[in-house]
Short mmCIF file of the C-alpha atoms (twelve columns), coordinates in Angstrom:
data_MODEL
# 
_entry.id   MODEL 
# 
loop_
_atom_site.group_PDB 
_atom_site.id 
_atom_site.type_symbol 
_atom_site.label_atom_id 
_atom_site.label_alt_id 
_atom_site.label_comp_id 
_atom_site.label_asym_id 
_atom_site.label_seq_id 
_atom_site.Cartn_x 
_atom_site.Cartn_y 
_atom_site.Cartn_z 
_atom_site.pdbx_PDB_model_num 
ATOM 1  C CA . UNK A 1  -7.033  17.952  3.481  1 
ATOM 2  C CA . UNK A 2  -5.174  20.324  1.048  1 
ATOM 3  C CA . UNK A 3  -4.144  19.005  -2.300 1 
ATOM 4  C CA . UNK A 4  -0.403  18.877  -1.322 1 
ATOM 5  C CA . UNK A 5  -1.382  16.424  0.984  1 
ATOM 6  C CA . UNK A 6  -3.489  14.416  -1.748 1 
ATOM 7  C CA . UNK A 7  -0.463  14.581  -4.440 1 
ATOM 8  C CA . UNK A 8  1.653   13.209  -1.294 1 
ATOM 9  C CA . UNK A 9  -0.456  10.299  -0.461 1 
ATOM 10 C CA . UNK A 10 -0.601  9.345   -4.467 1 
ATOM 11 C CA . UNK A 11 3.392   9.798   -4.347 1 
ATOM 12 C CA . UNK A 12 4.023   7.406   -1.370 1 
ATOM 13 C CA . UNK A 13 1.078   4.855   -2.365 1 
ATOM 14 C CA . UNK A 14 2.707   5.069   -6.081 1 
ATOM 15 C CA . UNK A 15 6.269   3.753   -4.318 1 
ATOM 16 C CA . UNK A 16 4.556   1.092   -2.108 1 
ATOM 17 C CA . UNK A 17 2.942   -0.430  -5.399 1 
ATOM 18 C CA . UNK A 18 6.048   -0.322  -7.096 1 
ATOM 19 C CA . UNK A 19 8.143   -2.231  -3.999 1 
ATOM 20 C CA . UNK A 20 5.098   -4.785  -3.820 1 
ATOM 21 C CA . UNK A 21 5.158   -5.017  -7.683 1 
ATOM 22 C CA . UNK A 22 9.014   -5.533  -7.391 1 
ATOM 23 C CA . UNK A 23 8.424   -8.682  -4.885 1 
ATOM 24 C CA . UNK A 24 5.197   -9.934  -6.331 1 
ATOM 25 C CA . UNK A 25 3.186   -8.731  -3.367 1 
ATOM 26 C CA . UNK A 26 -0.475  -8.599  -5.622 1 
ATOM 27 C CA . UNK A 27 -2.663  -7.653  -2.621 1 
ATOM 28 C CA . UNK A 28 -0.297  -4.897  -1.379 1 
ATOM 29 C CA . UNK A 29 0.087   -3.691  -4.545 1 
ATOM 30 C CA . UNK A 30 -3.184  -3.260  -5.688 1 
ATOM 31 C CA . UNK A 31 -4.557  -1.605  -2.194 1 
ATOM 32 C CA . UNK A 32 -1.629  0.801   -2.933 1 
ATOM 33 C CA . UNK A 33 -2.761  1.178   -6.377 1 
ATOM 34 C CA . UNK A 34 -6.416  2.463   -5.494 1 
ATOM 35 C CA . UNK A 35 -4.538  4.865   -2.521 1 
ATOM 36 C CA . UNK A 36 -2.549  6.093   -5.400 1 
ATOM 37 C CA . UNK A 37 -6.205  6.753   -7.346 1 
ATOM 38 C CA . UNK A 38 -7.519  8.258   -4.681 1 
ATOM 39 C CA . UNK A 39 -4.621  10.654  -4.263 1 
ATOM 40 C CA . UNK A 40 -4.886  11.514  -7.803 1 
ATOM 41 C CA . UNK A 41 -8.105  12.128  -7.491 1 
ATOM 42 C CA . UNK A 42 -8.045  13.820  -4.384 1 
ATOM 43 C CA . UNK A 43 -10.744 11.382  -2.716 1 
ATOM 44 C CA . UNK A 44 -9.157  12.315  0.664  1 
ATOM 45 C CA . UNK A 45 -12.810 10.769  2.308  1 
ATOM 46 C CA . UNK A 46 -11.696 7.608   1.518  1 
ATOM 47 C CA . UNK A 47 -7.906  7.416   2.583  1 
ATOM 48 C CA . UNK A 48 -8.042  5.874   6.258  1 
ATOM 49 C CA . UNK A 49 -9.879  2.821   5.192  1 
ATOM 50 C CA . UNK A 50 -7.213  2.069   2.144  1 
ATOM 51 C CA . UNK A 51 -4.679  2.768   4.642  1 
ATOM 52 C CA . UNK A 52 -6.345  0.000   7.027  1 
ATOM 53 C CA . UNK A 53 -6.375  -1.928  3.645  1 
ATOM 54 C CA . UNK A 54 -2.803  -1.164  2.916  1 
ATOM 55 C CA . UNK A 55 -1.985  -2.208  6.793  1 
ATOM 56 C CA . UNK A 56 -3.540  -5.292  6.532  1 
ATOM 57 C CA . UNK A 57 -1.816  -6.315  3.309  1 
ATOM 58 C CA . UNK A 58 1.402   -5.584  4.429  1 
ATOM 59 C CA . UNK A 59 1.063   -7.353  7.862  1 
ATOM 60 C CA . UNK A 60 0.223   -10.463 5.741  1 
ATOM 61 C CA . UNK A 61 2.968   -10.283 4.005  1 
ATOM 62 C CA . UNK A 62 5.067   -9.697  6.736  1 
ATOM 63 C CA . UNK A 63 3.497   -13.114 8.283  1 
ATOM 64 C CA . UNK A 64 4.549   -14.815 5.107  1 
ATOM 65 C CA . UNK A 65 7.898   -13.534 4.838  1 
ATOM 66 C CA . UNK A 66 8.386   -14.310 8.328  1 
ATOM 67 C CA . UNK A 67 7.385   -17.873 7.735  1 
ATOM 68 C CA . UNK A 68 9.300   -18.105 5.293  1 
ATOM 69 C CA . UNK A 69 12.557  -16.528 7.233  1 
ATOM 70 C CA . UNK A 70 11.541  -19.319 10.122 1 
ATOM 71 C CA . UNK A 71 11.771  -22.247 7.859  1 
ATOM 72 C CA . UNK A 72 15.118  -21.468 6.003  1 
ATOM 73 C CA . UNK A 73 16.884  -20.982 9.433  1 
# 
C-alpha cells in the first residue's frame, strides 16, 4: 500500500473517532483511534483486522441505536 493510501486511512479513521467521540460511542471510537495510529504509522499489515474491529463496533451501535429508535416509537 503506498503512503497516500496510509495518510487516507488515518484521515477517515481520525473523522470516525471524532463522530463516535461526538455521540459517546467509546468502543467505536477507540478502534478508530488505533486505525488512525496505524495510518500514521503506516502499519498497513494490520488495517483489515481494525477495519473488522471498526465493523463490529459500529454494527453494535447500530443495534443499540436501533433499540433505542424501537422503544421511543
Amino acid at each position: 500500500m503506498e503512503t497516500g493510501a496510509a495518510a487516507e486511512v488515518e484521515s477517515l479513521a481520525h473523522r470516525i473517532k471524532g463522530a463516535a467521540a461526538n455521540i459517546s460511542a467509546p468502543g467505536l471510537e477507540c478502534a478508530a483511534f488505533r486505525m488512525e495510529e496505524a495510518g500514521r504509522a503506516g502499519e498497513v499489515a494490520g488495517f483489515k483486522e481494525l477495519m473488522r474491529m471498526i465493523d463490529a463496533r459500529f454494527e453494535a451501535l447500530r443495534g443499540v441505536l436501533q433499540g433505542v429508535a424501537h422503544a421511543s416509537a
